[in-house]
C-alpha positions in Angstrom: 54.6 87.1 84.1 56.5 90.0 86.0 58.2 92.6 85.4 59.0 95.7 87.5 61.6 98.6 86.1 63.8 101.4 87.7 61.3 100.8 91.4 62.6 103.2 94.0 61.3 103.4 97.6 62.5 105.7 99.9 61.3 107.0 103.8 62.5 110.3 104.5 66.1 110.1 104.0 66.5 106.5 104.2 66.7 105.1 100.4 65.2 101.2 100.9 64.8 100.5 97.0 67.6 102.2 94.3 66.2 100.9 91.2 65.4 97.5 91.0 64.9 95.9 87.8 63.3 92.3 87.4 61.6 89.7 85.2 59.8 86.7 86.8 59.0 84.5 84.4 55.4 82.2 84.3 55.5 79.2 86.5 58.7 80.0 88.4 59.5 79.9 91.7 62.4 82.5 93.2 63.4 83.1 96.2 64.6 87.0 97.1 67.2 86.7 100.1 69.4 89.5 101.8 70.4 91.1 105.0 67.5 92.3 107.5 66.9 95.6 106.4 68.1 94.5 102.9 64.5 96.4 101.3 63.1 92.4 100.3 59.9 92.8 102.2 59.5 96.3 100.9 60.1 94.8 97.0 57.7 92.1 97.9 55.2 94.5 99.1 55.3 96.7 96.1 55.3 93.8 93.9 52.2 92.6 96.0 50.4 96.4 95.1 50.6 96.9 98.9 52.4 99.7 98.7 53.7 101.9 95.9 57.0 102.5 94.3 58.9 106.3 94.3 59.5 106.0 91.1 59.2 102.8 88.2 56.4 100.4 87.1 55.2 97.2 87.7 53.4 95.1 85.2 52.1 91.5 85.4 51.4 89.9 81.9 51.2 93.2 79.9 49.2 94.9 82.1 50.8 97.8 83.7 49.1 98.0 87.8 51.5 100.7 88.4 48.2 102.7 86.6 45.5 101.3 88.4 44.0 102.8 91.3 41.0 103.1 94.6 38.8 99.8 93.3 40.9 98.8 89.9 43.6 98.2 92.0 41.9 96.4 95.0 39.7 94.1 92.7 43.3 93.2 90.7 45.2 92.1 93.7 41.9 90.1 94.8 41.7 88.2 92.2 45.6 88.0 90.8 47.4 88.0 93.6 47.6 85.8 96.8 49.5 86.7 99.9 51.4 84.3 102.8 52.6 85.7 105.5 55.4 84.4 108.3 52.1 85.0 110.5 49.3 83.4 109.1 46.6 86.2 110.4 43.9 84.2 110.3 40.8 85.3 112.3 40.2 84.1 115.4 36.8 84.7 115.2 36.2 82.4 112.5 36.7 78.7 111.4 39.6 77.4 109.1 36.7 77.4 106.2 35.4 80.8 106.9 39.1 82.3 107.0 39.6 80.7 103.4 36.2 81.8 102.4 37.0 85.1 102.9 38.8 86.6 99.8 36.5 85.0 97.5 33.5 86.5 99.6 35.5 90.0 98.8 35.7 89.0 94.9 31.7 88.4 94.5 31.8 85.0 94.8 28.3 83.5 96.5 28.6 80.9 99.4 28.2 78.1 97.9 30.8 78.4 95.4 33.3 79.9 97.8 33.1 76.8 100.4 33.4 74.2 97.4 36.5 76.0 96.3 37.5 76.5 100.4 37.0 72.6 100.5 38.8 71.8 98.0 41.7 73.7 98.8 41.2 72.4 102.4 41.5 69.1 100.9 44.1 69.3 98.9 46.7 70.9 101.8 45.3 67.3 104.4 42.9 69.8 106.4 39.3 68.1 105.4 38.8 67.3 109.3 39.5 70.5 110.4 38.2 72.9 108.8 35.6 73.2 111.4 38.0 74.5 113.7 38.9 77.7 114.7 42.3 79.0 114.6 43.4 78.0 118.7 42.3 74.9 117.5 44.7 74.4 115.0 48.8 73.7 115.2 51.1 76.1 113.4 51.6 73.9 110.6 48.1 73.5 110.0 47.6 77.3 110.2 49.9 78.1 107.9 48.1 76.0 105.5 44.9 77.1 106.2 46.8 80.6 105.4 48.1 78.6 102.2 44.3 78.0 100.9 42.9 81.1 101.8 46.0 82.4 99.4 44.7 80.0 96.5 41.2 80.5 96.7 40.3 83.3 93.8 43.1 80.8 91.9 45.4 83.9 91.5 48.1 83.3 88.9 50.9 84.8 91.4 51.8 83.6 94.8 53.6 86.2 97.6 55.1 84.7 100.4 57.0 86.8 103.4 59.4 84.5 105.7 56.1 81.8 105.4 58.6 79.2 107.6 59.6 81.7 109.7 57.0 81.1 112.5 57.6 76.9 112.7 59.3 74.1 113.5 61.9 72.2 111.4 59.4 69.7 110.7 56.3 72.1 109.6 59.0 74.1 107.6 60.3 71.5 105.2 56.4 69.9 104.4 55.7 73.9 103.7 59.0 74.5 101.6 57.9 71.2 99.5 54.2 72.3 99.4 55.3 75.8 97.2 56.7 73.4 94.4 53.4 71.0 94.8 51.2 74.4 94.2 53.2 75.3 91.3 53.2 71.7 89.5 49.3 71.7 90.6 48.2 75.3 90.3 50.4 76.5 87.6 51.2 79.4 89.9 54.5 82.1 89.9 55.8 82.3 93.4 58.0 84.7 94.5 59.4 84.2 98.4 61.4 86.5 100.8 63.1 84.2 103.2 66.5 83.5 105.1 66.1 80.2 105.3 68.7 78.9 102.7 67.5 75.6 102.2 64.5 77.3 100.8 66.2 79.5 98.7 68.5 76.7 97.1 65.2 74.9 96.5 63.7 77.5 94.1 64.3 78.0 90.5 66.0 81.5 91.3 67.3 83.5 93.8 67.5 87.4 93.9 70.0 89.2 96.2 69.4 92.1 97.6 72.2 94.5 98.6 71.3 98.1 99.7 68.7 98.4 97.6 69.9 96.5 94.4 70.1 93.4 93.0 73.5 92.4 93.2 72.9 88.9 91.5 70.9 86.3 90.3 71.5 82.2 91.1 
């Protein structure tokens, strides 16, 4: 499903990434763990097409996005990619539905469509009585789920999840550790996850170390 190739990532003198070199199969779930400063969020965010590589590719079923660019690359990581983050950035403004709504709004997809998917989604993650309700409204659980649908709403083959426990309590954190593996048996999605949180790591099918800027092994 994944596969990125010699990646370097560097700022100014400070060398983050030093060749990384990884295949993520279909389906699987791996966690990428290491030190603070380790370069995992940078990897994740290169991965993600938020940022680009120095030097090496990235290609996601044969198709190399290291080559796309401006709108190609935007309209790929809309519709193939979904992001959760240890802070759920939601908008305040807007109601649990209307936050999910939004990516598929971005993709072309009319309202009606959009909501039934939101729904759904909503539905799915135990959120059907509030997704009227704006994000003060809501506990940290249920906003990180809310963050959860709005990830799965353009039904993006590939999940990309930074610390997504990070922010919550012990309770909140294991129902969201189980929910990754109930999105993959559902959803058929590939999920990668940066975390410290070991009992999440051990759950996943893989882990990736990262030592100053390498991967120093695979579990």
């Amino acid at each position: 499903m994944i596969r990125t190739t010699g990646i370097t990532k560097a700022y100014g003198d400070l060398r983050v990434l030093k060749g990384i070199d990884i295949e993520i199969k279909d389906r699987e779930v791996v966690s990428v763990v290491g030190a603070s400063g380790a370069g995992k969020t940078t990897l994740l965010q290169i991965i993600g097409t938020l940022d680009k590589p120095d030097e090496g590719k990235i290609s996601y079923d044969n198709t190399d996005v290291s080559s796309l660019k401006g709108r190609s690359l935007a309209s790929f990581r809309n519709t193939n990619i979904g992001f959760v983050f240890q802070f759920h950035q939601l908008l305040p403004e807007f109601t649990a539905l209307e936050n999910v709504c939004i990516p598929a709004f971005i993709a072309g997809k009319g309202k009606a469509e959009a909501e039934d998917r939101a729904k759904e989604l909503l539905g799915f993650l135990n959120l059907t009585d509030r997704m009227d309700h704006k994000p003060s409204e809501l506990s940290g659980g249920e906003q990180q789920r809310v963050a959860v649908a709005r990830a799965l709403v353009n039904n993006p083959s590939v999940i990309l999840a930074d610390e997504p426990s990070g922010n919550l309590d012990t309770e909140n954190k294991n129902e969201l550790h189980k929910l990754f593996f109930r999105l993959r048996d559902t959803f058929g999605q590939t999920i990668i996850i940066v975390t410290h949180d070991r009992q999440l790591a051990e759950m996943s099918d893989r882990i990736l170390k990262i030592k100053d800027g390498l991967i120093v092994n695979e579990l």
